[in-house]
C-alpha positions in Angstrom: 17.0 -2.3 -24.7 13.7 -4.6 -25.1 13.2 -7.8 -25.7 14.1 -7.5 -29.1 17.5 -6.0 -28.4 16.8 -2.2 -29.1 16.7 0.6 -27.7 13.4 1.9 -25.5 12.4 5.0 -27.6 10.6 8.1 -25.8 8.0 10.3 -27.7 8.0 14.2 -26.8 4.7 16.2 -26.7 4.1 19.4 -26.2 0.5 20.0 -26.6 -1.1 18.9 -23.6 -4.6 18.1 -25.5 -2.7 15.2 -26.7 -5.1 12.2 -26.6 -1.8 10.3 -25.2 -1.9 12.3 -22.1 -5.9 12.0 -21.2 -5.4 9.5 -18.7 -3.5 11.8 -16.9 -5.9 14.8 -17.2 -7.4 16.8 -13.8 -5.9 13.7 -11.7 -6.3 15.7 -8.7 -9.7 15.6 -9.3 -10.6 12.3 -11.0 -8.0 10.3 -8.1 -10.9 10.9 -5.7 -13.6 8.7 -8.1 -10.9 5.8 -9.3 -9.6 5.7 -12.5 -11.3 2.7 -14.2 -8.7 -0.2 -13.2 -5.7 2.8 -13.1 -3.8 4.8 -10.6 -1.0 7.0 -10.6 2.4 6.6 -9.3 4.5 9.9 -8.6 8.3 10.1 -8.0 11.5 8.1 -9.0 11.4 5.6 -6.0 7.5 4.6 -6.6 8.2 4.3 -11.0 11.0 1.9 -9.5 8.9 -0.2 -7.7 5.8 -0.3 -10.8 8.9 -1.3 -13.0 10.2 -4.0 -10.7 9.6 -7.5 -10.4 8.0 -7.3 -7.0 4.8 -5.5 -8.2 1.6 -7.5 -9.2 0.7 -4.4 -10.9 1.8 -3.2 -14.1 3.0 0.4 -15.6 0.5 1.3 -18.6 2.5 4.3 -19.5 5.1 7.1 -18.7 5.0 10.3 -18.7 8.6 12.1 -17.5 10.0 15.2 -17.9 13.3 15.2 -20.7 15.8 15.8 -18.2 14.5 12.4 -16.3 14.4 9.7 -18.8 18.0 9.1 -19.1 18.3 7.9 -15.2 15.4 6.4 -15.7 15.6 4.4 -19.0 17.7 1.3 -17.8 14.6 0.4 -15.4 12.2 0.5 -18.5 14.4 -1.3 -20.3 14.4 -3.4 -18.1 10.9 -4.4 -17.2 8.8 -7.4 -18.1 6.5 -5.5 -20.4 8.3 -1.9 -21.1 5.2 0.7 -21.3 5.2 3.6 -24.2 7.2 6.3 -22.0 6.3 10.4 -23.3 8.0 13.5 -22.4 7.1 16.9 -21.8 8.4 19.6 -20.0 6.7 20.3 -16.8 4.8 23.2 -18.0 2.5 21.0 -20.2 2.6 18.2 -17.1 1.7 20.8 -15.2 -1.9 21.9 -17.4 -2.6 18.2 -17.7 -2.6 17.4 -14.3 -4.1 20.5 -12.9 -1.4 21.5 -10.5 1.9 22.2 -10.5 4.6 19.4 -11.1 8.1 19.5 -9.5 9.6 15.9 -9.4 8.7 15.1 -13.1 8.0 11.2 -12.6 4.2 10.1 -13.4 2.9 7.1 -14.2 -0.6 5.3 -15.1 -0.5 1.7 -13.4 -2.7 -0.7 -14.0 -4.7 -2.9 -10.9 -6.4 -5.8 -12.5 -8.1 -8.4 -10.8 -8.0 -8.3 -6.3 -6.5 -11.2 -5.5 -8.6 -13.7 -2.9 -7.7 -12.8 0.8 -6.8 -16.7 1.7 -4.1 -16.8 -1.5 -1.9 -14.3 0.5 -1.9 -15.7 3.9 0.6 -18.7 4.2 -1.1 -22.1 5.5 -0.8 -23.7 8.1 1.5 -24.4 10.0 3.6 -21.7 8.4 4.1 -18.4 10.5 1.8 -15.5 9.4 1.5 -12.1 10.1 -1.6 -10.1 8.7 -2.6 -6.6 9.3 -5.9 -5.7 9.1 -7.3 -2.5 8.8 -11.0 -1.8 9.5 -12.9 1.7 8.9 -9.6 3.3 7.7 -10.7 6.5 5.5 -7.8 8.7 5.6 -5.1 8.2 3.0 -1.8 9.2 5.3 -2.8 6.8 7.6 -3.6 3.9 5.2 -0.1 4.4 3.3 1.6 5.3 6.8 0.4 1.7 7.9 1.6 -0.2 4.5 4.9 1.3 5.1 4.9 -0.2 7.8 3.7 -3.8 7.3 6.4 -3.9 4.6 9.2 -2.8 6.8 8.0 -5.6 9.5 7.5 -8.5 7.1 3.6 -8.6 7.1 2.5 -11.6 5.0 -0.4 -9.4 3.8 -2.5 -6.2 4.5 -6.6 -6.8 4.0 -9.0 -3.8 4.0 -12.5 -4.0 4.9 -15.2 -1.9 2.5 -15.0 1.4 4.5 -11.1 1.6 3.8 -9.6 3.4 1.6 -8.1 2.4 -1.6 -4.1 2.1 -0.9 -4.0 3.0 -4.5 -4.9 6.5 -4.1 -1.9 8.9 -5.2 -1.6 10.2 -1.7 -1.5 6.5 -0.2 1.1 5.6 -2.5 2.8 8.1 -2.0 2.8 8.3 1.7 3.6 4.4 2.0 6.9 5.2 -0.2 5.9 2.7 -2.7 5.3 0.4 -0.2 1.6 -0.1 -1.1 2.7 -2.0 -4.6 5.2 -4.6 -3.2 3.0 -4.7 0.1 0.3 -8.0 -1.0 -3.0 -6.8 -0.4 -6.7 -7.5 -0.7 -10.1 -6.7 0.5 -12.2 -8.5 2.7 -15.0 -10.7 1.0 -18.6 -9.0 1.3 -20.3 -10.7 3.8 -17.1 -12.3 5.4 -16.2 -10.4 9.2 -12.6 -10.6 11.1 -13.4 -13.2 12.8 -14.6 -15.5 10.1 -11.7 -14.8 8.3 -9.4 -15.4 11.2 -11.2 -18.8 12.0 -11.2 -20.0 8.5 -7.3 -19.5 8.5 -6.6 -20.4 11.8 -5.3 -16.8 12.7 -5.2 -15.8 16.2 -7.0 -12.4 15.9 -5.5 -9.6 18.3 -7.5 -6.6 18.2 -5.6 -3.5 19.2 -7.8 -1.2 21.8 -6.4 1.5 24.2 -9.5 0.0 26.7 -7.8 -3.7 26.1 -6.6 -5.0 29.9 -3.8 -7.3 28.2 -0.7 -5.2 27.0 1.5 -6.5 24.2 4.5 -6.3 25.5 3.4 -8.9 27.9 1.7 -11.2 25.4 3.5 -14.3 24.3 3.6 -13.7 20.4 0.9 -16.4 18.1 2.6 -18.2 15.7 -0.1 -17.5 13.1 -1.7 -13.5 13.8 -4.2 -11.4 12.5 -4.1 -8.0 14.3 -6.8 -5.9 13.5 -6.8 -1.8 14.1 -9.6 0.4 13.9 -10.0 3.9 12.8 -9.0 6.6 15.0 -11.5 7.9 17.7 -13.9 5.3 17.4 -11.9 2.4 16.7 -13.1 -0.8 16.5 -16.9 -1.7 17.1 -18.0 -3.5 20.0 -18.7 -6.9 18.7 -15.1 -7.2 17.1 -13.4 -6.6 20.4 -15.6 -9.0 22.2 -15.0 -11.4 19.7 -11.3 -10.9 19.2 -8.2 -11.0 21.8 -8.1 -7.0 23.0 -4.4 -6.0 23.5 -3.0 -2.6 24.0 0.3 -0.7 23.7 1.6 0.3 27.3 1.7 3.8 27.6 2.9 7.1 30.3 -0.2 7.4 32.4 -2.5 10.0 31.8 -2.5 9.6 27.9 -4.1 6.7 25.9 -4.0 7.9 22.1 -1.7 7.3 18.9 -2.1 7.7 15.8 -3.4 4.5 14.3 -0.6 4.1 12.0 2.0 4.7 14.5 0.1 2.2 16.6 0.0 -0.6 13.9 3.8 -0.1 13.3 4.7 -0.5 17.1 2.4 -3.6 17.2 3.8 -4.9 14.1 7.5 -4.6 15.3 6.4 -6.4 18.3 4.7 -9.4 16.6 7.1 -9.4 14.1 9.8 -9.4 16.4 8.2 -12.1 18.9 7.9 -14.3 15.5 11.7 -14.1 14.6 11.1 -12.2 11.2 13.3 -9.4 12.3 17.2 -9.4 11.0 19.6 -8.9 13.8 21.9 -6.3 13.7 25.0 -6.6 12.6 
């Protein structure tokens, strides 16, 4: 039902030159230039979270195969602003997308306006937890480390310039929806780490294999920023010297992680040291 009381009414197409269906044309392509304010959102789980109440973001349309809309329809029905939903069988999903489509589940979501880095980060005195990513370009990586700043209770994930867009298909769908009930922004141009972390009074902890303290030794801030770097290089030179250098213990003879595996051993720690974690039980 909407607002009004009646029922949420699906239109079928089948001719996948239908106008309705453009802004879901060649995604794989057009994903890697942005989509004008849009991204997509594949799967049940991820159309769940657009629909939900714990999204900034909002679902501009549907687009489902038949045989999904009726498990589906209650969380339409159900959202603030229900979106025109369309079906077509996965054939014609299949032409307007440009490759083959097996779950059935799009969607076109819409971004608006980045909200200002300082609005996500609780004042002071107030805990906080921040993750920062710096020179992330890969897409796994970027949704691998959303997934796991919302699992750990991050306040907020903030992206330099040279990140990636954690709207990309892939980073959505590799964060398990976690990129659009994960707050996020970018950093101000102009603005570094360490301004930022001044300006909010955030201890910044930058994590660096070469670091001589290790964080299972350090006694957890009450207010962090912990800043990663892209793999190989990592973070640049003036960062670290700037920042507190801490580094994940590790067998001897090996000083390499993946950098989203990294931030979500970090994040359990600080997370942990800062009492966010549930207990078990």
């Amino acid at each position: 039902m909407d607002k009004a009381g009646e029922p949420i009414a699906a239109e079928t197409i089948a001719d996948p030159d239908d106008p309705r269906l453009e802004p879901y044309t060649r995604m794989r392509e057009r994903d890697l230039v942005g989509r004008a304010g849009r991204f997509i959102v594949e799967g049940e789980v991820t159309l769940r979270l657009l629909l939900g109440l714990r999204t900034r973001f909002r679902a501009e349309s549907i687009l489902l195969a038949p045989e999904r809309w009726p498990g589906l329809a209650p969380n339409v029905a159900a959202s603030t602003e229900p979106p025109p939903v369309y079906l077509a069988a996965k054939a014609v999903m299949s032409r307007v997308t440009g490759f083959p489509i097996h779950r059935g589940v799009l969607a076109v979501g819409v971004r608006g306006k980045d909200p200002d880095p300082a609005a996500l980060v609780p004042p002071i005195p107030a805990p906080a937890l921040v993750l920062g990513l710096a020179g992330l370009t890969n897409h796994d990586n970027v949704g691998a480390a959303f997934r796991n700043a919302a699992a750990f209770g991050a306040d907020a994930v903030l992206l330099d310039a040279a990140s990636c867009d954690p709207l990309y298909r892939k980073s959505i769908r590799v964060s398990a929806g976690a990129a659009l009930i994960q707050p996020f922004a970018r950093l101000p141009a102009g603005d570094d780490w360490l301004t930022l972390a001044r300006t909010l009074d955030l201890e910044a902890l930058a994590l660096s294999p070469g670091a001589v303290e290790t964080l299972d030794a350090l006694t957890v801030p009450t207010r962090v920023l912990l800043i990663l770097g892209t793999e190989g290089p990592g973070l640049d030179a003036t960062t670290l010297a700037r920042a507190r250098p801490v580094r994940i213990p590790m067998a001897p003879g090996f000083d390499s992680l993946n950098v989203a595996t990294a931030a979500g051993i970090a994040l359990q720690t600080i997370a942990r040291g800062q009492g966010r974690l549930v207990p078990a039980g």
